[in-house]
C-alpha positions as CSV (number, residue, x, y, z in Angstrom):
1,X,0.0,0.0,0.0
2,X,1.2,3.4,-1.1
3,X,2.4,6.0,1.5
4,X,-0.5,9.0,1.9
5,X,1.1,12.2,0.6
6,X,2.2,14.2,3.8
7,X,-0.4,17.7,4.2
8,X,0.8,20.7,3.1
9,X,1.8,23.3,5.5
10,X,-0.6,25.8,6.3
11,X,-0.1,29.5,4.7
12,X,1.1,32.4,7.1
13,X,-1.7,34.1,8.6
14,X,-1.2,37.4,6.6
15,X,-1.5,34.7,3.1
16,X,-4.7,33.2,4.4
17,X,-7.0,35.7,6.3
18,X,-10.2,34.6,7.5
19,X,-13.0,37.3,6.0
20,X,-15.7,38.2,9.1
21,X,-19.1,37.9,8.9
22,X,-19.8,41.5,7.2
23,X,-16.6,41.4,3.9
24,X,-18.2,37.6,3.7
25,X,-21.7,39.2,3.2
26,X,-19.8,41.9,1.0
27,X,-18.0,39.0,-1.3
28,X,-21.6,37.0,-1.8
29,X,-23.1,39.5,-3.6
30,X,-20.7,39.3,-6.3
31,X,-20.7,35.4,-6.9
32,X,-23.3,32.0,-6.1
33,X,-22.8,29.2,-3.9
34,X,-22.5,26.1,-5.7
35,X,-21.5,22.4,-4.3
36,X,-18.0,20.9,-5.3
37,X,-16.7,17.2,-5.4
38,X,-13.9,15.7,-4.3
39,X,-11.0,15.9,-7.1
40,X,-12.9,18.3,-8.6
41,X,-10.3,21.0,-10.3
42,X,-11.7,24.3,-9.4
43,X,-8.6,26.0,-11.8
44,X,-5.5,24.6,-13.7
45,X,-2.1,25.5,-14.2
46,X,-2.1,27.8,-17.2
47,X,-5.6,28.9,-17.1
48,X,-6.1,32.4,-17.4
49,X,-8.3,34.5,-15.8
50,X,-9.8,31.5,-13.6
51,X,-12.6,32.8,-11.5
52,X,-12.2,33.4,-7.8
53,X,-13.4,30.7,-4.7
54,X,-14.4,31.2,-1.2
55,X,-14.6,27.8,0.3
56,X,-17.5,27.5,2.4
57,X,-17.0,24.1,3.1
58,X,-15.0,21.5,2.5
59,X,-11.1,21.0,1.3
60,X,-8.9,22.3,-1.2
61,X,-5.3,21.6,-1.5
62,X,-2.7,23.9,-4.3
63,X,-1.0,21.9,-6.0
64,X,2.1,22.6,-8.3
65,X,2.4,20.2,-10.8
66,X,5.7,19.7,-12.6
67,X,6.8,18.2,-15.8
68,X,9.4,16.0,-14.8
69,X,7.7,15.4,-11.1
70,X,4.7,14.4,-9.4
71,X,2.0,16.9,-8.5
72,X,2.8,18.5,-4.7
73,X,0.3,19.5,-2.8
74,X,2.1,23.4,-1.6
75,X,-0.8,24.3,0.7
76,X,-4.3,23.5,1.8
77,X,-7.9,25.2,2.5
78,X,-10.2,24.6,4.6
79,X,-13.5,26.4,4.9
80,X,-13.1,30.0,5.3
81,X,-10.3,30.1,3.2
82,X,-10.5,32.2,-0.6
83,X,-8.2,30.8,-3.4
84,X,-6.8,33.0,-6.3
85,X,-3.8,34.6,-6.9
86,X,-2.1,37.8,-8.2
87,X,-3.0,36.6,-11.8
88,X,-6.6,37.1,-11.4
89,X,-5.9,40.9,-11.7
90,X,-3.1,40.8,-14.2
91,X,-4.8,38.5,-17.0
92,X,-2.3,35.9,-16.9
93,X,-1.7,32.3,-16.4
94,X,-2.4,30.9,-12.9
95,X,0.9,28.7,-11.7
96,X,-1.2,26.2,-9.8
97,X,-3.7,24.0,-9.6
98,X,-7.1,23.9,-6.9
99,X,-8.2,20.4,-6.8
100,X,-11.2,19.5,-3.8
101,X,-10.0,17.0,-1.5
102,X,-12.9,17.1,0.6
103,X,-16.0,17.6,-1.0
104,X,-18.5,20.9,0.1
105,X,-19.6,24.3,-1.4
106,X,-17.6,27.4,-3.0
107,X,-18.7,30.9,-3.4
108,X,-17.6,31.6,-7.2
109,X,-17.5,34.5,-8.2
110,X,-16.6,35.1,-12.2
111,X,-13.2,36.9,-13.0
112,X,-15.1,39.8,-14.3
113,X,-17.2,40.3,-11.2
114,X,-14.3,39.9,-9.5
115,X,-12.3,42.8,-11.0
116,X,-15.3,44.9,-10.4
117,X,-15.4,43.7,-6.5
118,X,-12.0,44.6,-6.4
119,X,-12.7,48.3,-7.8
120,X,-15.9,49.0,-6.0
121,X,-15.2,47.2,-2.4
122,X,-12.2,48.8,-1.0
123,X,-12.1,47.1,2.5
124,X,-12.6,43.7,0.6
125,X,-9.8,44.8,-1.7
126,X,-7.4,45.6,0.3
127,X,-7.7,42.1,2.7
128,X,-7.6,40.1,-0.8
129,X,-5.1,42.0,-2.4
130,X,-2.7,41.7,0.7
131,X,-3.2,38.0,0.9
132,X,-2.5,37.6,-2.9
133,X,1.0,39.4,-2.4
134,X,1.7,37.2,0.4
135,X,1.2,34.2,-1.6
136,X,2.7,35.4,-4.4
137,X,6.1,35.1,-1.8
138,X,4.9,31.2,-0.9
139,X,4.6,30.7,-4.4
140,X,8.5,32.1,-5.5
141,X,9.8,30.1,-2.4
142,X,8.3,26.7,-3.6
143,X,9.2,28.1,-7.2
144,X,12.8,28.3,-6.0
145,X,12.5,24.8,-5.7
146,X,12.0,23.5,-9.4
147,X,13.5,26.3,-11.7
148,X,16.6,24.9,-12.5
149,X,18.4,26.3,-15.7
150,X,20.5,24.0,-17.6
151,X,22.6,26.0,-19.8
152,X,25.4,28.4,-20.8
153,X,25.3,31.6,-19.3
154,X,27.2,33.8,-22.0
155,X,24.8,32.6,-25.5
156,X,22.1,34.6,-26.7
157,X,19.2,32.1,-25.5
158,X,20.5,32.0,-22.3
159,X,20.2,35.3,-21.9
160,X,16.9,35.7,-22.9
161,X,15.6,33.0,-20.7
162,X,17.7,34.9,-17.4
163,X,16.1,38.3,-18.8
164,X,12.8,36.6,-18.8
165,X,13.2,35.0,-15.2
166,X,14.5,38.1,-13.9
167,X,11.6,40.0,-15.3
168,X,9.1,37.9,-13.7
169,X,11.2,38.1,-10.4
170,X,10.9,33.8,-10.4
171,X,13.7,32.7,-8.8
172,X,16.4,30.1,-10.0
173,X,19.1,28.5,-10.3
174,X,22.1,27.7,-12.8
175,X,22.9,24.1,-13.2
């Protein structure tokens, strides 16, 4: 019988707030309640603009997925918890996955509602906003983890691909 995967380590508080009673009241008016299922992928790797999830109940675990390793499980949700990232608001590719471990309900509330929540609710905003930048850290430390560069560091593709790491402030390492 196969070993369980250990659980991921929770986020730092300031990653993973917990929104009261009245910002939760705020954030439902923006999305609808709708049941999940466990291993049910709430967003890929390389989707863009996914929509945004408060878990009302149930389990989600982030999970990076490699090419040349087996999905990890970085962190996990429990109700309470919102998932999305820094992407969201920039219209780019998300760099994990949310799969349900434990089946429940999500708030959903579409990417487009979303970036009007974030221009209209400024409290809201600001709690959301702070725990994306915060994840974005837990995300570049588990990214240190898997960018290795195999390469030259003087030729002109090498240099491109250190410009283009730099500029996306991933960090890496030479092999």
């Amino acid at each position: 019988m196969p070993e369980a995967a250990p659980e991921p380590p929770p986020l730092p508080a300031d990653a993973d707030p917990q929104l009261g009673p009245e910002l939760r009241g705020r954030l439902s008016r923006y999305g609808a309640s709708e049941p999940t299922t466990a291993d049910e992928v709430l967003f890929h790797a390389g989707d863009v603009d996914p929509d945004f999830f408060f878990l009302e109940s149930g389990t989600v675990d982030i999970v990076r997925e490699g090419f040349h390793a087996e999905p990890e499980a970085i962190t996990r949700y429990t109700a309470g918890s919102f998932m999305g990232e820094l992407a969201i608001l920039a219209h780019s590719e998300v760099y994990v996955t949310a799969r349900v471990v434990e089946a429940g309900s999500v708030l959903r509330v579409p990417s487009q509602d979303f970036l009007r929540l974030m221009a209209v609710e400024g409290e809201l905003s600001d709690v959301i906003l702070t725990a994306f930048e915060a994840r974005r850290q837990v995300l570049l430390t588990a990214a240190s983890q898997t960018i290795e560069v195999v390469g030259r560091t003087g030729t002109a593709p090498s240099l491109a691909l250190l410009s283009y790491l730099l500029r996306m402030e991933l960090p890496h390492r030479w092999l």
